[in-house]
C-alpha positions in Angstrom: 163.8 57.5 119.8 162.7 61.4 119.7 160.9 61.1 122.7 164.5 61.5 124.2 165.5 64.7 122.1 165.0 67.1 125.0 167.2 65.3 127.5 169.8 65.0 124.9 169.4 68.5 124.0 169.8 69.6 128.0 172.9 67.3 128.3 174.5 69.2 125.4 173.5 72.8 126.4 175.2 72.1 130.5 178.1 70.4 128.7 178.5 73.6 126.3 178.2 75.6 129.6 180.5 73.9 131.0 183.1 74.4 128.2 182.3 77.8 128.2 183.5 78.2 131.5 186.6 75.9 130.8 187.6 78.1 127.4 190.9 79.3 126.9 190.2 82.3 124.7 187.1 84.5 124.4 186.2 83.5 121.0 186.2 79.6 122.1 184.3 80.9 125.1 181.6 82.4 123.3 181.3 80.0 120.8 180.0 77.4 123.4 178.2 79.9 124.6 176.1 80.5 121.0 175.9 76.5 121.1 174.4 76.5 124.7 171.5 78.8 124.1 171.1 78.0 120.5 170.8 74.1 122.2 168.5 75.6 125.1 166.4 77.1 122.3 166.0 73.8 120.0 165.0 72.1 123.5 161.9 74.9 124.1 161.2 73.8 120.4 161.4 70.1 120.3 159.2 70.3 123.3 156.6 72.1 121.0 157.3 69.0 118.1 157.6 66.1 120.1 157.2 63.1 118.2 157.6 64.8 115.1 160.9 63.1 113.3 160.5 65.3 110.4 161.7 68.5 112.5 165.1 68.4 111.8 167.3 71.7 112.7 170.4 73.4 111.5 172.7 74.8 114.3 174.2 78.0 112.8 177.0 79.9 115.2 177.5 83.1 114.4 176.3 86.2 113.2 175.9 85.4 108.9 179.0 82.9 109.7 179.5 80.0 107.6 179.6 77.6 110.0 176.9 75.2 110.7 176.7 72.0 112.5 173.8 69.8 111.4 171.6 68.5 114.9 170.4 64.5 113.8 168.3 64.0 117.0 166.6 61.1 115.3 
Protein backbone atom coordinates (compact mmCIF):
# COMPACT_ATOMS: atom_id res chain seq x y z
CA UNK A 1 0.00 0.00 0.00
CA UNK A 2 2.66 2.91 1.05
CA UNK A 3 5.36 1.01 -0.03
CA UNK A 4 4.24 2.39 -3.43
CA UNK A 5 3.96 6.14 -2.47
CA UNK A 6 7.23 7.10 -4.13
CA UNK A 7 6.53 5.69 -7.52
CA UNK A 8 3.15 7.32 -7.34
CA UNK A 9 4.67 10.43 -6.23
CA UNK A 10 7.42 10.26 -9.43
CA UNK A 11 4.48 9.45 -11.83
CA UNK A 12 2.72 12.64 -10.62
CA UNK A 13 5.80 15.01 -10.54
CA UNK A 14 6.80 13.82 -14.76
CA UNK A 15 3.07 14.17 -15.44
CA UNK A 16 3.07 17.84 -13.85
CA UNK A 17 6.27 18.40 -15.91
CA UNK A 18 4.80 17.40 -18.60
CA UNK A 19 1.78 19.79 -18.21
CA UNK A 20 4.07 22.39 -17.51
CA UNK A 21 5.42 22.23 -20.76
CA UNK A 22 1.94 21.70 -22.39
CA UNK A 23 0.37 25.06 -20.44
CA UNK A 24 -1.26 27.60 -22.27
CA UNK A 25 -0.62 30.57 -19.96
CA UNK A 26 2.24 31.28 -17.61
CA UNK A 27 0.28 31.17 -14.56
CA UNK A 28 -1.12 27.49 -15.52
CA UNK A 29 2.56 26.84 -16.40
CA UNK A 30 3.88 27.57 -13.17
CA UNK A 31 1.36 26.12 -11.31
CA UNK A 32 2.33 22.58 -12.43
CA UNK A 33 5.53 23.63 -12.00
CA UNK A 34 4.99 24.36 -7.89
CA UNK A 35 3.08 20.86 -8.05
CA UNK A 36 6.15 19.12 -9.72
CA UNK A 37 8.78 20.09 -7.16
CA UNK A 38 6.47 20.30 -4.28
CA UNK A 39 5.59 16.39 -5.57
CA UNK A 40 9.49 15.80 -6.09
CA UNK A 41 10.00 17.10 -2.50
CA UNK A 42 7.15 14.81 -0.78
CA UNK A 43 9.00 11.87 -2.78
CA UNK A 44 12.66 12.75 -0.93
CA UNK A 45 10.35 12.73 2.16
CA UNK A 46 8.24 9.61 1.92
CA UNK A 47 11.52 8.00 1.20
CA UNK A 48 12.63 9.18 4.74
CA UNK A 49 8.88 7.70 6.21
CA UNK A 50 8.44 4.69 4.38
CA UNK A 51 6.04 2.61 5.96
CA UNK A 52 4.79 5.20 8.08
CA UNK A 53 0.81 5.64 7.05
CA UNK A 54 0.46 8.29 9.63
CA UNK A 55 2.65 10.82 7.44
CA UNK A 56 0.05 12.42 5.70
CA UNK A 57 0.90 15.86 3.71
CA UNK A 58 -0.78 18.95 2.58
CA UNK A 59 0.11 20.21 -0.96
CA UNK A 60 -0.03 24.07 -0.65
CA UNK A 61 0.64 26.04 -4.29
CA UNK A 62 1.55 29.27 -3.82
CA UNK A 63 3.08 31.82 -1.96
CA UNK A 64 0.43 32.31 1.45
CA UNK A 65 -2.26 31.20 -1.34
CA UNK A 66 -5.37 29.54 -0.28
CA UNK A 67 -5.25 26.83 -2.24
CA UNK A 68 -4.37 23.40 -1.05
CA UNK A 69 -4.81 20.04 -2.44
CA UNK A 70 -4.92 17.29 0.19
CA UNK A 71 -2.09 14.14 -1.01
CA UNK A 72 -4.09 10.67 0.43
CA UNK A 73 -1.11 8.26 -0.52
CA UNK A 74 -2.58 5.71 1.71
Amino acid sequence: MFSHAPEYLQRRERAERAAAKRAASALTRRIHQELAQKYAELRRETGEHAGDPTQRRTLTIGAGEQHAIPLNID
